[in-house]
N, C-alpha and C positions, 0 to 999 in steps of 0.2 A: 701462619699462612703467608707466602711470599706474595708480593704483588704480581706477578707472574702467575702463581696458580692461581688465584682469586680469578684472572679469568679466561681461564677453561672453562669451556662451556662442559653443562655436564650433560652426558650418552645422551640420546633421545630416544628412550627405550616402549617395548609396549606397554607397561605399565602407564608413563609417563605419558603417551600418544594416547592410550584410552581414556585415561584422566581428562588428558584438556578437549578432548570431545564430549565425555560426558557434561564438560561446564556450557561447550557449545549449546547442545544440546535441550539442557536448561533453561539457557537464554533464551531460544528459537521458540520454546512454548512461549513467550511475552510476544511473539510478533501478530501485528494485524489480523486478523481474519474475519470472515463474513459468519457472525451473528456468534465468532469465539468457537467456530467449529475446529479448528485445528486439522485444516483437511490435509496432514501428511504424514510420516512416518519415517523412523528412521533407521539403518542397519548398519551396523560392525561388517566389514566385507575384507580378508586380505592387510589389513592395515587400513582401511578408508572408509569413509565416514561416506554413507547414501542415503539420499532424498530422495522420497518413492511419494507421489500422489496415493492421497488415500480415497477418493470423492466418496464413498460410502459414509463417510461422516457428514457427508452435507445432505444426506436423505429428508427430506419433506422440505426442501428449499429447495427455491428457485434458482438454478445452475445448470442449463439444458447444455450448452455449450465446454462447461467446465473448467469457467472463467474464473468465477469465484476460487475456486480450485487453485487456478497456477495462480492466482494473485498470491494466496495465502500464503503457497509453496514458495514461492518467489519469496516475499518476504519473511519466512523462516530461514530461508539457507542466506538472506544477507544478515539475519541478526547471527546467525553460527560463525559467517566469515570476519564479521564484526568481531564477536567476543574473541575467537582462536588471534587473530592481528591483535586486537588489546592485552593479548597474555602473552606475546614476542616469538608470534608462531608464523613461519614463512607458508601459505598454503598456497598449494594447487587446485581449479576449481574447475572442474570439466562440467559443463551443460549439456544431456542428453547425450551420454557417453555410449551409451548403448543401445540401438533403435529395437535389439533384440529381446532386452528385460522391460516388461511392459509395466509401466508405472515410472520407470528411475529418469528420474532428471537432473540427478546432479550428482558429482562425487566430488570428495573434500579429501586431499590428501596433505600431509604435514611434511615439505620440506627440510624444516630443520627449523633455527632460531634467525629471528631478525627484530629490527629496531623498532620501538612505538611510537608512531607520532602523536603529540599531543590533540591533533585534528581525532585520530582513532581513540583514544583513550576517552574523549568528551563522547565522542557517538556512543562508547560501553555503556559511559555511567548513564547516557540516555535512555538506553535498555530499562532498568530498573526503574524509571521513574514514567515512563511514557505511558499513557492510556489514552483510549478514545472518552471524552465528554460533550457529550450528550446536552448539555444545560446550555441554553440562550447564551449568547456573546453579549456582553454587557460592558467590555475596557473599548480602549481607543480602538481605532482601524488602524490595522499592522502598514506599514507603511513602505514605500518605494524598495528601500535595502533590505528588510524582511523577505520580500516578495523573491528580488534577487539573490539571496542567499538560497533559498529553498531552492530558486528556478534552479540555479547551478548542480546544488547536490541532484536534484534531479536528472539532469542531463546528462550524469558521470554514470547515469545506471541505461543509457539510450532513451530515455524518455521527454517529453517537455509540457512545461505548465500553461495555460491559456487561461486567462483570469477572462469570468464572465462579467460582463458590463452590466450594468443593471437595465438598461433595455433589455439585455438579450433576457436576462432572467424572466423579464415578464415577458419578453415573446413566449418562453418554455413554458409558462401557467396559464397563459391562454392556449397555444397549442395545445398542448395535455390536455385541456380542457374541453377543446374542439375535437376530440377524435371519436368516429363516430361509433365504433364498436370497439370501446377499452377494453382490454384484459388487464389481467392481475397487476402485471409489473406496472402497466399503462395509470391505471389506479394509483396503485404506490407512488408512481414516480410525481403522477399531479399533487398528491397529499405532501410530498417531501417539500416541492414546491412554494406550497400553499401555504408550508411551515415558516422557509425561511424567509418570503416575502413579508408574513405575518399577517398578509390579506384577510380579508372577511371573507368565507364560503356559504355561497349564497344555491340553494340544489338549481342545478340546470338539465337541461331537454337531452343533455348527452349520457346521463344515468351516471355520471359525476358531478361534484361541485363544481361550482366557477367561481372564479376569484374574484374581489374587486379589486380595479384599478389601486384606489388608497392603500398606502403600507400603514401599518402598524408598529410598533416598538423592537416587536421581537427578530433578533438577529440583525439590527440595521446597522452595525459595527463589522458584521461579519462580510469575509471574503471568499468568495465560490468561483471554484476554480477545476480545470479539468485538464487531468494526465491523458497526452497522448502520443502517438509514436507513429510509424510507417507502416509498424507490419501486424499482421491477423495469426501469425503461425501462435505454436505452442510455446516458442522460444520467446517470441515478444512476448507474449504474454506474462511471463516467468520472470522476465526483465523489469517488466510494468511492479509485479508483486516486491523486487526488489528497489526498485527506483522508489514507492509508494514507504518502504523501509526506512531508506535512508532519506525521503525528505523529511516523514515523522520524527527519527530522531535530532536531525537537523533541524525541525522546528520546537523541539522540548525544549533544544538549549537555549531557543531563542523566547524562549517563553509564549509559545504559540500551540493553542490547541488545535489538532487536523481531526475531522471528526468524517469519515467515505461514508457517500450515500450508494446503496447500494444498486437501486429500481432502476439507476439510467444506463445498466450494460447488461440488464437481466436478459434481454429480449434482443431482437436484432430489429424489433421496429423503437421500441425506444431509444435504441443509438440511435436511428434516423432519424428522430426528433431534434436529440442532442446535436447530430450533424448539419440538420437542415437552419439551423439558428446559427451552428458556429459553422460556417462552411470550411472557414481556415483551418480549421484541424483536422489532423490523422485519424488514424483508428484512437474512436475515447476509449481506455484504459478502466476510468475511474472518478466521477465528480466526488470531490474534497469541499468541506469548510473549513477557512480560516479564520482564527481569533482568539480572544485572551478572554 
């Protein structure tokens, strides 16, 4: 073979184009979702690759809104754009191409061939190795440039991070604690609380626990932190699901577990909790633990 053909790119044929979506595809089952429901689905259409919400997968969960939803979807079509870029595929990505197919939010079309950077190549191999854990933070506290690397990958999907102070945190477990008719989420969100502070729950007059002031062991290495953005539509939303993507894999490489708590966007009075503590942020997206 002369040096000259070696490189010719070869056809990019439909075999070839079904192939590297079916790897997409694959991947996009690894991405985030709320309790691993996989709330989306995907179709062959024409040549292109579609993301359809599925929210029927997230039945007997809390998701009135169908947040949970785009987040998931969000972050399955950036692990797809992910893997297709890692295998030197040039895609086109249209967001809610059609107001007319109810369900589709995205289409992924292939270009042609182009080059990988080794930034894409590290987020792939993140794919395979990234999970949510669950298990107490016990290493050091992630540090200044950790923080700023994630912020970054963050903010290339429109979203941004707000590390909570540890005041604010016990503002949020007394709040939660003081509200005078909790519901479900409202519940959840103070036990979430209650976890990472690692407080003592002592039963109070509100028909939830209250916390004590003293921390405890558990999680005091950890960093809690919350994605947020401008906008409430469907399209933030979806952005939120991918930004939440790629700072997860952008945190594996760094050796940093992300662990989303769910209770603080179930409701629209539990954002206002989260809101009323953090007033600088946008619409919350999403509270995150950070830690090793």
């Amino acid at each position: 073979m002369t040096p000259l053909a070696a490189r010719v790119p070869r056809p990019v044929t439909p075999r070839i184009v079904n192939e590297a979506f079916s790897r997409a595809v694959v991947a996009a089952n690894r991405a985030p979702s709320a309790h691993d429901r996989r709330p989306w689905r995907w179709r062959l259409n024409r040549g292109a690759l579609e993301l359809f919400a599925a929210p029927a997968r997230m039945s007997g969960l809390p998701d009135p809104d169908g947040r949970f939803t785009m987040l998931g979807c969000g972050a399955a079509l950036h692990h797809a754009r992910v893997t297709l870029a890692a295998r030197g595929w040039r895609v086109t990505t249209s967001r809610l191409p059609d107001p007319g197919v109810p369900g589709l939010l995205a289409s992924l079309h292939i270009d042609g061939r182009a080059p990988v950077s080794p930034a894409t190549a590290n987020l792939a191999r993140c794919i395979r190795v990234r999970s949510s854990d669950g298990r107490p933070v016990t290493g050091d506290p992630i540090g200044p440039e950790v923080l700023r690397a994630i912020g970054t990958a963050l903010e290339s999907q429109h979203v941004r991070l707000a590390v909570l102070r540890p005041d604010q945190l016990l503002d949020l477990t007394l709040t939660t604690a003081n509200v005078s008719e909790p519901g479900p989420a409202e519940a959840r969100w103070h036990a979430e609380l209650a976890l990472w502070t690692g407080s003592d729950r002592i039963a109070g007059t509100t028909g939830i626990a209250q916390p004590s002031i003293a921390h405890g062991d558990h999680d005091r290495a950890a960093t809690f932190a919350v994605l947020h953005g401008p906008g409430d539509r469907d399209i933030d939303w979806l952005h939120a699901g991918e930004a939440l993507s790629t700072g997860s894999l952008v945190a594996t490489g760094l050796g940093v577990s992300v662990l989303s708590l769910s209770a603080p966007i179930e409701h629209a009075g539990s954002r206002e909790l989260l809101r009323r503590v953090m007033p600088e942020i946008g619409v919350p997206y999403q509270v995150i633990r950070l830690g090793r």
